[in-house]
Residue frames as a rotation matrix with the C-alpha (Angstrom) as fourth column:
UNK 1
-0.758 0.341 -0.555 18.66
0.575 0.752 -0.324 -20.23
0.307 -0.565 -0.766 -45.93
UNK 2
-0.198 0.904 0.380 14.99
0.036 -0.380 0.924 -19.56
0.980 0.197 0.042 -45.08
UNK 3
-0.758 -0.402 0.513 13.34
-0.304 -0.479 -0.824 -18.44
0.577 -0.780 0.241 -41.77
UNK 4
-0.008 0.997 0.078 10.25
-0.931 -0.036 0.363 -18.82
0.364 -0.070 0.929 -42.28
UNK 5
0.325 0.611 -0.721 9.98
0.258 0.677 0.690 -22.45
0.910 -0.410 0.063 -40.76
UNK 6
-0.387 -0.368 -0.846 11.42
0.835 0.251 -0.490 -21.21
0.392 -0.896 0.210 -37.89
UNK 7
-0.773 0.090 0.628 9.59
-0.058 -0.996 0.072 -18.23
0.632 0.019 0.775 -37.45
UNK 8
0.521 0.849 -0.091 6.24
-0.241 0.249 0.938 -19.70
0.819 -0.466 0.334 -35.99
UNK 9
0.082 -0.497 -0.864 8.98
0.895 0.418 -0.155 -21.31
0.438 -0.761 0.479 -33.13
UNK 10
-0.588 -0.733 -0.342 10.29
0.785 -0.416 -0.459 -17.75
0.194 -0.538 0.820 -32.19
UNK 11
-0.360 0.608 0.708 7.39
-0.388 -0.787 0.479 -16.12
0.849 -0.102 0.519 -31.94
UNK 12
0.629 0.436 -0.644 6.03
0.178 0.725 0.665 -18.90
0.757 -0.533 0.378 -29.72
UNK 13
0.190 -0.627 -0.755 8.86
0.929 0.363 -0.067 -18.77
0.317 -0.689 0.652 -27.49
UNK 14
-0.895 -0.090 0.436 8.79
-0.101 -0.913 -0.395 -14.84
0.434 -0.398 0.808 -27.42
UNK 15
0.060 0.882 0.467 4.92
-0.492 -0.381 0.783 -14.75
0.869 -0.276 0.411 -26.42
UNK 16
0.633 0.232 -0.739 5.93
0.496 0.611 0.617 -17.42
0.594 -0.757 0.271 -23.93
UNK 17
-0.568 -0.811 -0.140 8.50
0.717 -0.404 -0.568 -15.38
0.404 -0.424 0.811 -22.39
UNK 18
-0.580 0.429 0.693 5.95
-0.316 -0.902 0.294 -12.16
0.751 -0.049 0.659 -22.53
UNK 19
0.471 0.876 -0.102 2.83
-0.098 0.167 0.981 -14.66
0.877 -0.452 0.164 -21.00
UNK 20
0.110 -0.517 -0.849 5.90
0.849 0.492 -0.190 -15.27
0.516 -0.700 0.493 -17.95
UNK 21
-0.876 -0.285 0.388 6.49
0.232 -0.956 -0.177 -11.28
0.422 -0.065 0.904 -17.81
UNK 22
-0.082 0.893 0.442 2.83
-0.522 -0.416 0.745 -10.47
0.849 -0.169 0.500 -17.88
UNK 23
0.499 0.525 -0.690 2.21
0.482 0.493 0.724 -13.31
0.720 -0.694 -0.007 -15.16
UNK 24
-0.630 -0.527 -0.570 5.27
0.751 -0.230 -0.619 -11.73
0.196 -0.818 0.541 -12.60
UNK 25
-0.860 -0.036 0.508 3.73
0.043 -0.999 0.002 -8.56
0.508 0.024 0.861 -13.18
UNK 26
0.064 0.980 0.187 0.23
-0.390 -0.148 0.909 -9.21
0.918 -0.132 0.373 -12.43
UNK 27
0.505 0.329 -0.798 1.01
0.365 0.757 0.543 -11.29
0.782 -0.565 0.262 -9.52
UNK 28
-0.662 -0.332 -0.672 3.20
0.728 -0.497 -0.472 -8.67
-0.178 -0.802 0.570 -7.84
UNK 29
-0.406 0.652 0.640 0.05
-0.184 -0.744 0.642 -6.25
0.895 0.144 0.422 -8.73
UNK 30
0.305 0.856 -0.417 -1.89
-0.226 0.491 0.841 -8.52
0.925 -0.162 0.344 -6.54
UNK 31
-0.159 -0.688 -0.708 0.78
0.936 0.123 -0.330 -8.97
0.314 -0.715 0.624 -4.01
UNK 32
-0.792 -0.301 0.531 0.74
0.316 -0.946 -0.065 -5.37
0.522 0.116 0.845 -3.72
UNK 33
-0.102 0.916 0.388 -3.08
-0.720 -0.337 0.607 -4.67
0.687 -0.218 0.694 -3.20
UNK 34
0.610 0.417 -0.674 -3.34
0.475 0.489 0.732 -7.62
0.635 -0.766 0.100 -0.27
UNK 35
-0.355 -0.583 -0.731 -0.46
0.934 -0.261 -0.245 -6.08
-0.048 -0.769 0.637 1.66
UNK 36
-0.704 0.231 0.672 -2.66
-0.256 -0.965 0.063 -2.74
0.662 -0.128 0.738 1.00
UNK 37
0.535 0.814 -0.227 -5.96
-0.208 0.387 0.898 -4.28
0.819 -0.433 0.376 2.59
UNK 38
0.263 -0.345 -0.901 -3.69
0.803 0.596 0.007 -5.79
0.535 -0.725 0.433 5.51
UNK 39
-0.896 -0.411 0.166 -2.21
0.349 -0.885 -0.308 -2.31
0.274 -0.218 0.937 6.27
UNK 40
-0.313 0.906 0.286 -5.83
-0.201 -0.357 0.912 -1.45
0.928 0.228 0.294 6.29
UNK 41
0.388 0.861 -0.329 -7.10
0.090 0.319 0.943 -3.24
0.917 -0.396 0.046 8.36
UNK 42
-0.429 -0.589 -0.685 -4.02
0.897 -0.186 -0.402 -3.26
0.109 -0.787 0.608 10.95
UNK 43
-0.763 0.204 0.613 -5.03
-0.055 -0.966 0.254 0.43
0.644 0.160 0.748 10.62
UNK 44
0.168 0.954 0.248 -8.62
-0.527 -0.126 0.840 0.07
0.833 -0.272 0.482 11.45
UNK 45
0.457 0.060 -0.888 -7.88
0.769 0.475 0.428 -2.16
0.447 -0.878 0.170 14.66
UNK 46
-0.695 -0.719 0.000 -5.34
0.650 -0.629 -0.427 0.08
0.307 -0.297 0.904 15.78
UNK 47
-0.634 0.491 0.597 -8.02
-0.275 -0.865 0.419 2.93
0.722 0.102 0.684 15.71
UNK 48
0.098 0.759 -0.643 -10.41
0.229 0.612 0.757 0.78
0.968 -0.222 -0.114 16.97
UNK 49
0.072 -0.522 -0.850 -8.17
0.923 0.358 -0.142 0.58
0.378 -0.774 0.507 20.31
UNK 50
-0.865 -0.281 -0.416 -6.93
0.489 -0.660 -0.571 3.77
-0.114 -0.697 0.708 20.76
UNK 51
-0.144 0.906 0.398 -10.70
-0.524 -0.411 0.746 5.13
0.839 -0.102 0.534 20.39
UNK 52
0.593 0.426 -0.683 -11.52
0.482 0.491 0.725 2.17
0.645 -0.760 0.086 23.51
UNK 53
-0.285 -0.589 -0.756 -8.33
0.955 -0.244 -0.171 4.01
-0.084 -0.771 0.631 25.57
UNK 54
-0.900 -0.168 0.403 -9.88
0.134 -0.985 -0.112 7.10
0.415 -0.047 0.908 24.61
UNK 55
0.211 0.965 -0.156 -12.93
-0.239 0.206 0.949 6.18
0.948 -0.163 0.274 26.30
UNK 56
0.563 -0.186 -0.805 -11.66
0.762 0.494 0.419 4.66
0.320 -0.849 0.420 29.24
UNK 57
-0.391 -0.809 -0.440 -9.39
0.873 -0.174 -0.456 7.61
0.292 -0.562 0.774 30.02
UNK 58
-0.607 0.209 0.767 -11.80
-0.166 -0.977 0.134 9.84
0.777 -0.046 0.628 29.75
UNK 59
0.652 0.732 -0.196 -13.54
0.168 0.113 0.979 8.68
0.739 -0.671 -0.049 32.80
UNK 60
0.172 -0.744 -0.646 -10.08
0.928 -0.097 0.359 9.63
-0.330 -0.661 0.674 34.92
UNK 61
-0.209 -0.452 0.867 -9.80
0.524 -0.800 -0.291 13.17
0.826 0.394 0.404 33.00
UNK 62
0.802 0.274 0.531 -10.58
-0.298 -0.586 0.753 14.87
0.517 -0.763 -0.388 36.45
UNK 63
0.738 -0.656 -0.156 -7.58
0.357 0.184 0.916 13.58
-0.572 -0.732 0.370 38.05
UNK 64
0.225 -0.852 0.473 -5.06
0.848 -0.068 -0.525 15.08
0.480 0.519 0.708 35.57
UNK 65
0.091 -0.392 -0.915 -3.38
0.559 -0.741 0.373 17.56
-0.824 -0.546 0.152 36.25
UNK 66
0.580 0.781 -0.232 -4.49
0.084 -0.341 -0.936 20.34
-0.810 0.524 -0.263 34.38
UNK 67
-0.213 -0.752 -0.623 -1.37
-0.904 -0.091 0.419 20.77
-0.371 0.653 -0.660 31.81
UNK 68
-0.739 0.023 0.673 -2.02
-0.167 0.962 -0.216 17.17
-0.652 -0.272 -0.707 31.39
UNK 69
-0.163 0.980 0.112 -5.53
0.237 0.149 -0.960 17.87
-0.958 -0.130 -0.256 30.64
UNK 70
0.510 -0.066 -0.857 -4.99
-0.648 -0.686 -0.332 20.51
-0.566 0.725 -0.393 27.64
UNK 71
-0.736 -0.630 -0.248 -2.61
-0.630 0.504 0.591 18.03
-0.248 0.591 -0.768 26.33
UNK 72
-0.833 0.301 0.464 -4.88
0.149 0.930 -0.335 15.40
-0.532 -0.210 -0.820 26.59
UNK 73
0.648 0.741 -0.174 -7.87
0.172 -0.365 -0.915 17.80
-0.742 0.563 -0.364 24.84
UNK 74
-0.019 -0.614 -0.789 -5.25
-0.919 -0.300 0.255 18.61
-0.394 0.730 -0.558 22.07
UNK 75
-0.984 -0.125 -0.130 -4.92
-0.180 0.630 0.756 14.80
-0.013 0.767 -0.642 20.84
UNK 76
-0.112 0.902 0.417 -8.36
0.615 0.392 -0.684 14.09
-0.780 0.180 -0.599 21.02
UNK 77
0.500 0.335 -0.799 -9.19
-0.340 -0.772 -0.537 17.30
-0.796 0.540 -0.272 18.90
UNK 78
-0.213 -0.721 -0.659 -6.04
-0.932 -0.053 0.359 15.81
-0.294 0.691 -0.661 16.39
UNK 79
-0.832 -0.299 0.467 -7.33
-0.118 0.918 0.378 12.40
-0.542 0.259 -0.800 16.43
UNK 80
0.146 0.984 -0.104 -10.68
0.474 -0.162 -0.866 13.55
-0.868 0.077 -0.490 15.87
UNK 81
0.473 -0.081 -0.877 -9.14
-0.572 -0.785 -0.236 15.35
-0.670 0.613 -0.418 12.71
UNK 82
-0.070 -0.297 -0.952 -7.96
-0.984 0.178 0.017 12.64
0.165 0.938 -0.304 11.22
UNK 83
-0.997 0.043 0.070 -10.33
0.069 0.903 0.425 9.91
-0.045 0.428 -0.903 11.61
């Protein structure tokens, strides 16, 4: 018994299997890179904020107490290093 008519079927049904593979994949690619961008941006608000509380507290930095203060010039100096 020949294959050959049945050969054009099982390729068909393999590439359709692959075009199902290729599609999960790509669509958790894409899944992937929006939940990067979202992280992002959560990021970038976040900053956003604690740059407005670092603005606003510095108009009270004369009432710390000076331990307080040094702490308080330490994160700035760390946040300032890494944004």
């Amino acid at each position: 018994m020949s294959l050959a008519p049945y050969e054009t079927s099982i390729k068909a049904i393999g590439d359709a299997i692959k075009g199902v593979f290729d599609f999960a994949v790509k669509s958790k690619e894409k899944q992937s890179e929006t939940e990067i961008i979202r992280e992002k941006n959560k990021l970038k608000k976040a900053t956003d904020i604690a740059e407005k509380i670092i603005i606003l507290s510095y108009k009270y930095l004369d009432k710390f107490v000076e331990d307080d203060k040094e702490k308080f010039e330490d994160l700035i100096n760390d946040f300032k290093k890494y944004n």
